[in-house]
C-alpha positions in Angstrom: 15.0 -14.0 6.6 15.6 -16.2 3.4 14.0 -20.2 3.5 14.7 -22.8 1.6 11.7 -25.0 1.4 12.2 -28.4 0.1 9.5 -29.9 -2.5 6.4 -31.7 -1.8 7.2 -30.5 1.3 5.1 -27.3 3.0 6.3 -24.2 5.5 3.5 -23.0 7.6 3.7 -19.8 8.2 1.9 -17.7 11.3 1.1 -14.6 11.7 1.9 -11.6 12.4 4.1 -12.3 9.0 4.2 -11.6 5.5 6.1 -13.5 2.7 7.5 -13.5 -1.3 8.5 -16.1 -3.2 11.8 -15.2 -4.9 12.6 -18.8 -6.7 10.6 -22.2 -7.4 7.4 -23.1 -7.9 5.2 -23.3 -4.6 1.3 -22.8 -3.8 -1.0 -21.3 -1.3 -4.4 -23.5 -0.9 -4.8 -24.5 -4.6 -3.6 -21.4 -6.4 0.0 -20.8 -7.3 2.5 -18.4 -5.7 3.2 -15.1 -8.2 7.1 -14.6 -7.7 7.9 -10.9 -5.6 4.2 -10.8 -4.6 3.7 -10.1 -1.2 1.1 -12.0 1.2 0.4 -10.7 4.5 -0.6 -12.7 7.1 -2.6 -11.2 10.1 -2.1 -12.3 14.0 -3.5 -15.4 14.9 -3.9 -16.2 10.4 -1.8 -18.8 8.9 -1.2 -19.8 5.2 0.5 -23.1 3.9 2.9 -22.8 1.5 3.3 -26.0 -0.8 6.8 -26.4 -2.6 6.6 -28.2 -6.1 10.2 -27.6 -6.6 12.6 -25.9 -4.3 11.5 -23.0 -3.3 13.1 -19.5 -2.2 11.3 -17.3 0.2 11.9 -14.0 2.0 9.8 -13.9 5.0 9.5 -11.4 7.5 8.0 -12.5 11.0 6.3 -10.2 13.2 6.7 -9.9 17.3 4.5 -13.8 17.9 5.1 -15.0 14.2 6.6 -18.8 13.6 7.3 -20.8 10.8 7.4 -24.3 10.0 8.1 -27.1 7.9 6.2 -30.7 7.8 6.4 -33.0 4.4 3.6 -33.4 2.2 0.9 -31.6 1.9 -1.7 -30.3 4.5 -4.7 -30.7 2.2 -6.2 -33.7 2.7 -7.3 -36.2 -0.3 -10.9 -35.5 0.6 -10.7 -31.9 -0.1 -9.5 -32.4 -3.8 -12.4 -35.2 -4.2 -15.3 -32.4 -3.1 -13.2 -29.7 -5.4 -14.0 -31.8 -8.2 -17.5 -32.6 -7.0 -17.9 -28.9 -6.9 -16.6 -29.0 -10.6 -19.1 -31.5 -12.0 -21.7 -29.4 -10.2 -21.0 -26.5 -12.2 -24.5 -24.6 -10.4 -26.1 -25.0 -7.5 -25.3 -24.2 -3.5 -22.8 -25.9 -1.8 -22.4 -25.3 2.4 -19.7 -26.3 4.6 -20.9 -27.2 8.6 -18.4 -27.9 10.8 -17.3 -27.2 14.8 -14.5 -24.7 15.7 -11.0 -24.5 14.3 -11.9 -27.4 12.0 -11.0 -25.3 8.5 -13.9 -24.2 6.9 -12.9 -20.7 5.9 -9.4 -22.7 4.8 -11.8 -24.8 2.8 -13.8 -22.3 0.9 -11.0 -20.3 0.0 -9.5 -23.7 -1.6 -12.8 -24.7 -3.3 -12.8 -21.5 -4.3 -9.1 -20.7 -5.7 -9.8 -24.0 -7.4 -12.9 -23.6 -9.9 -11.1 -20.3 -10.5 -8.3 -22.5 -11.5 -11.0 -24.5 -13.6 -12.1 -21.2 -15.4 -15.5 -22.1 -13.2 -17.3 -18.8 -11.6 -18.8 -18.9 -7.9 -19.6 -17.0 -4.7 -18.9 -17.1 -1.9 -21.3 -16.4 1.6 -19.9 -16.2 4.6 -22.4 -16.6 7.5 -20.0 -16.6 10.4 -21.3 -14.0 12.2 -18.7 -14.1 15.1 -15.7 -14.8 12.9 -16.6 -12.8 10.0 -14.1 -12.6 7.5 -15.9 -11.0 4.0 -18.0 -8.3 6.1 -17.3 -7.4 9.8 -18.6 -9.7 13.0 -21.9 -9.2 13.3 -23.0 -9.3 9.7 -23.2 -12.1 6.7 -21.3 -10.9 3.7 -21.3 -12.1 0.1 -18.5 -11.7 -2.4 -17.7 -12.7 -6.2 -14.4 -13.4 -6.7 -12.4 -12.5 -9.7 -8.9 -13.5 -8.9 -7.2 -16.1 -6.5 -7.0 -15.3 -2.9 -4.8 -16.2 0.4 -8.2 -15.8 2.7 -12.0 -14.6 2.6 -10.6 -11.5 4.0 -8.9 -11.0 0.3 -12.7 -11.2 -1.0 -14.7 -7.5 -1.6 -17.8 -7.4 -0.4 -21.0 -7.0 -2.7 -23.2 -7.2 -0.5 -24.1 -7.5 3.7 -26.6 -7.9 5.8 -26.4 -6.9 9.3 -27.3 -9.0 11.9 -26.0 -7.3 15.0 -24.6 -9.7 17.3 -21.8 -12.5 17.5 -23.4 -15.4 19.0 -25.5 -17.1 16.4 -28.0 -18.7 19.4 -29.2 -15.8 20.0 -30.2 -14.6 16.5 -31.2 -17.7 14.7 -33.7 -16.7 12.5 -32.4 -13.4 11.5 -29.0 -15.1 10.0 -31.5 -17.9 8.4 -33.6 -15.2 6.5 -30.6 -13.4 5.9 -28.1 -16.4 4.3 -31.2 -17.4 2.3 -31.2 -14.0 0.8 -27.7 -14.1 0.1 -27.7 -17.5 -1.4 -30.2 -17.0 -3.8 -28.5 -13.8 -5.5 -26.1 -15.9 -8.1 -28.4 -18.5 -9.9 -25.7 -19.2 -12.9 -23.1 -20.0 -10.5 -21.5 -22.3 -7.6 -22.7 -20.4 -4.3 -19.9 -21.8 -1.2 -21.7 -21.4 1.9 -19.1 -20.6 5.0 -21.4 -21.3 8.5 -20.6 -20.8 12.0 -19.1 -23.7 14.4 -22.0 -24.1 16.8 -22.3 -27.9 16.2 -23.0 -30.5 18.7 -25.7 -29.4 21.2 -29.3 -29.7 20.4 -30.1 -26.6 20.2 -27.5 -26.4 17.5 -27.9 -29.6 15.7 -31.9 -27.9 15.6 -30.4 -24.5 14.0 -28.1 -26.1 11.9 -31.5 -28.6 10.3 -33.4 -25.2 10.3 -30.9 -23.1 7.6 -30.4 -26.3 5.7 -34.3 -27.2 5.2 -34.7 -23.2 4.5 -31.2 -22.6 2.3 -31.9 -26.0 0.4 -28.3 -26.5 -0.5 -27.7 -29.1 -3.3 -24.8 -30.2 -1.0 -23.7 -30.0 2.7 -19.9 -30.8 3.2 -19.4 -31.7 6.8 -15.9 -31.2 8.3 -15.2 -33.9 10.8 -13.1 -35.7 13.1 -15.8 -38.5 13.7 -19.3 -39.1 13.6 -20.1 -35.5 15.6 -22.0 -34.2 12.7 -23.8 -37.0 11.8 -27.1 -35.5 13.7 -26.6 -33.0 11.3 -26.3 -34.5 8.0 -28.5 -37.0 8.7 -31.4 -35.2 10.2 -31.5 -32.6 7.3 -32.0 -35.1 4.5 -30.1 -32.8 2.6 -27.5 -34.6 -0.1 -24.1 -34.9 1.9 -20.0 -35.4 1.6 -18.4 -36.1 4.9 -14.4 -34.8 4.5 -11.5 -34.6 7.0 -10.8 -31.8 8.9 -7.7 -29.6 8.2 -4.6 -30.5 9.0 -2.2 -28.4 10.9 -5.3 -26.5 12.3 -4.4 -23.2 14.6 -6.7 -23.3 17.2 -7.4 -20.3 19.0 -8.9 -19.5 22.5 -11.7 -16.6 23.1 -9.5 -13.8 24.0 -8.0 -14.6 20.4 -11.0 -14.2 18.7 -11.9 -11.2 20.5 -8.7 -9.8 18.9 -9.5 -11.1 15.3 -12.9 -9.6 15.8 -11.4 -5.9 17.0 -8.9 -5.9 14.0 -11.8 -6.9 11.9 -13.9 -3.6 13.1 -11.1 -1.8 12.8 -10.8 -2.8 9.3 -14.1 -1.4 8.2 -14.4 1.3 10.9 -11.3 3.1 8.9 -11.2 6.6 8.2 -15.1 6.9 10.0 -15.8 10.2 12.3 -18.8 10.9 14.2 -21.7 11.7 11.5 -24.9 13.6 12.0 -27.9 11.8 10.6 -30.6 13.2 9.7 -34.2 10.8 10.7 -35.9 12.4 8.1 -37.4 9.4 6.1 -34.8 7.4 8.1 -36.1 4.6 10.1 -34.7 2.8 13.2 -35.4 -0.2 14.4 -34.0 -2.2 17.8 -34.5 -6.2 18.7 -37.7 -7.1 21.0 -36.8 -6.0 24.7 -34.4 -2.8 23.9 -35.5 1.0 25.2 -37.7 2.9 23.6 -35.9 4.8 20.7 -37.6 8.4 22.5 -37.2 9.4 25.9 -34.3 9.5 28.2 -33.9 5.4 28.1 -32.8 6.1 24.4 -29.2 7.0 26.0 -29.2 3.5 26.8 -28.6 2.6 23.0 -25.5 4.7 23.1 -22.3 2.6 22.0 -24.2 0.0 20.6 -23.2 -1.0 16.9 -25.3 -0.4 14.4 -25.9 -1.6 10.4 -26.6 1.8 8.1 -28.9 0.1 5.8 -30.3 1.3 2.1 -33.6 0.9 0.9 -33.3 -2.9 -0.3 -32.2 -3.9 3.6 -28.6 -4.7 2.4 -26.1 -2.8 4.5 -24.0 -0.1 3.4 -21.4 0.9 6.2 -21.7 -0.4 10.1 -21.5 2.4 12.8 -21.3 2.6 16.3 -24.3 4.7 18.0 -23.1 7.8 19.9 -26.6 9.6 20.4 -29.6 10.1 19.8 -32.2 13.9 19.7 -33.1 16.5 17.7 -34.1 14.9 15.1 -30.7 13.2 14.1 -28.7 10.1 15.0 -25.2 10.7 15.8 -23.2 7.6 14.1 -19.2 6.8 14.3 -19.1 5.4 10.3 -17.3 5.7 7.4 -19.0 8.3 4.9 -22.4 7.0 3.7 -25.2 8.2 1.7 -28.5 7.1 0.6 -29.3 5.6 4.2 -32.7 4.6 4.5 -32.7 2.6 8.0 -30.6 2.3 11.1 -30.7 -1.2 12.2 -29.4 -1.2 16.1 -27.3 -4.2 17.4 -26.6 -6.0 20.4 -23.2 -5.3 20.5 -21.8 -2.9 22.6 -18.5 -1.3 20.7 -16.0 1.5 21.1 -15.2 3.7 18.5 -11.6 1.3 18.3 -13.7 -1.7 17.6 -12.9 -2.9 21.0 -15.9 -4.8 22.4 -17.4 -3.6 25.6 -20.0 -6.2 26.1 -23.6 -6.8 24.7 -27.2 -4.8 25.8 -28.3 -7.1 28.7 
């Protein structure tokens, strides 16, 4: 279908869909639109187009895609005032706390389209375990980008750590030790620090103070519709920017995140097979509580994912676990070499990426 979107006005566009501008001049979250490129958009993703003339676009809508139109602009003032915050900064870490379906992934991806626009370099971490967009759930990615992009997802990885599970409650320390790795890897640069939406209880207020104190971000940006983080960004001491939320936010229930998580698996389980590895100067390690890795309660492991690690702890391909014996580990990856550990999850996974439950 052809649009004519009217300027200074923006189209929303969800997913499943994908897009080209054909005429005008029109951005997506603080970069601007190439004319006959084509953005996809994934189910339960949406992008904001932003007219600055009229503008001509062919769009294609999948099976429960929508479109539409609202005037002005649906990024708020206060996310140009921390863009050029982030500009003045030049260096440092920057990480963005906020509850569910507030933005934050929108967020980054505009901070970071716009100190590309500035000719500015940064990274970007993404420690949402559950809703991983740079590596797949379960693991914190890192990326540098080197052109504008629609999403994280548009981001290459360069480099992971696997934490094995999707609920951050349960592995707070591990994703603390792991983003302050991350973080610390680009020094020269603006490091944007995505985090998970597990806000308001004490328990997460506690986790939240914990990865700030050990991170030591020269700024937290708190996404907020009131004073809900306030426990948050006052109890870490840490410099702060409180911003509004997005607007035109999709929300999405569990089972809808359950699907952006299989498609996410899917992603990175692509092309994989069942591999034979061989445990020879391979080690593997399980959390506190799991079977022993010998013996017939090692069958118990079976389905579990798994990070396929190499010999600095950074992972190189996740797998799911199909066996154990003889001397080998029998791994549904991609191809992989130079393994030096097999890091064993809580997740329980199919070789489709379909979740079948967590080790109990």
């Amino acid at each position: 279908m052809r649009y004519m979107l009217a300027p200074n006005n923006t189209l929303i566009i969800r997913g499943p869909a994908s897009f080209r501008l054909l005429d005008g001049d029109a951005e997506v979250l603080g970069t601007l639109l190439s004319r006959d490129r084509k953005l996809a958009i994934g189910r339960e993703k949406q992008l904001p187009v932003e007219a600055r003339t009229e503008v001509d676009l062919e769009i294609l809508l999948g099976k429960s895609g929508e479109i539409f139109e609202i005037e002005g602009s649906t990024i708020p003032a206060s996310w140009k005032m921390t863009a050029e915050a982030l500009a003045e900064m030049e260096q440092g870490k920057v990480m963005v706390v906020g509850m569910t379906d507030v933005g934050k992934s929108t967020l980054c991806t505009y901070l970071t389209n716009n100190l590309l626009q500035r000719g500015l370099s940064s990274a970007v971490v993404d420690a949402d375990i559950g809703q991983s967009d740079i590596g797949p759930p379960t693991t914190i990615g890192s990326s540098v980008p080197t052109a504008s992009i629609s999403s994280l997802v548009d981001l290459k990885p360069e480099a992971i750590i696997f934490i094995g599970h999707t609920s951050p409650s349960q592995v707070e320390t591990k994703i603390i030790d792991g983003l302050k790795r991350l973080s610390n890897r680009r020094q020269d640069s603006l490091t944007i620090i995505n985090t998970d939406g597990w806000v308001l209880d004490p328990e997460a207020i506690s986790y939240k103070i914990r990865m700030i104190a050990a991170t030591k971000p020269d700024l937290v940006v708190g996404l907020a519709n009131g004073t809900e983080l306030q426990p948050i960004l006052s109890g870490s001491g840490a410099r702060s920017l409180s911003i509004d939320t997005a607007k035109e936010v999709l929300a999405r229930s569990r089972s809808d995140r359950r699907e952006i998580r299989t498609a996410s698996y899917r992603r990175f389980l692509e092309g994989a097979s069942t591999r034979a590895v061989s445990l020879q100067g391979v080690s593997i390690s399980t959390p506190k509580g799991f079977p022993q890795i010998q013996g017939s309660k090692a069958r118990e492991l079976s389905n579990l994912i798994v990070g396929l690690l190499n010999d600095d702890g950074y992972m190189l391909q996740i797998g799911v676990l199909m066996g154990l014996g003889n001397g080998t580990a029998r791994v549904y990856s991609r191809s992989v070499e130079a393994v030096r550990k097999i890091e064993v999850g809580y997740v329980k996974l199919s070789t489709a990426g379909i979740e079948l439950g967590y080790f109990e």
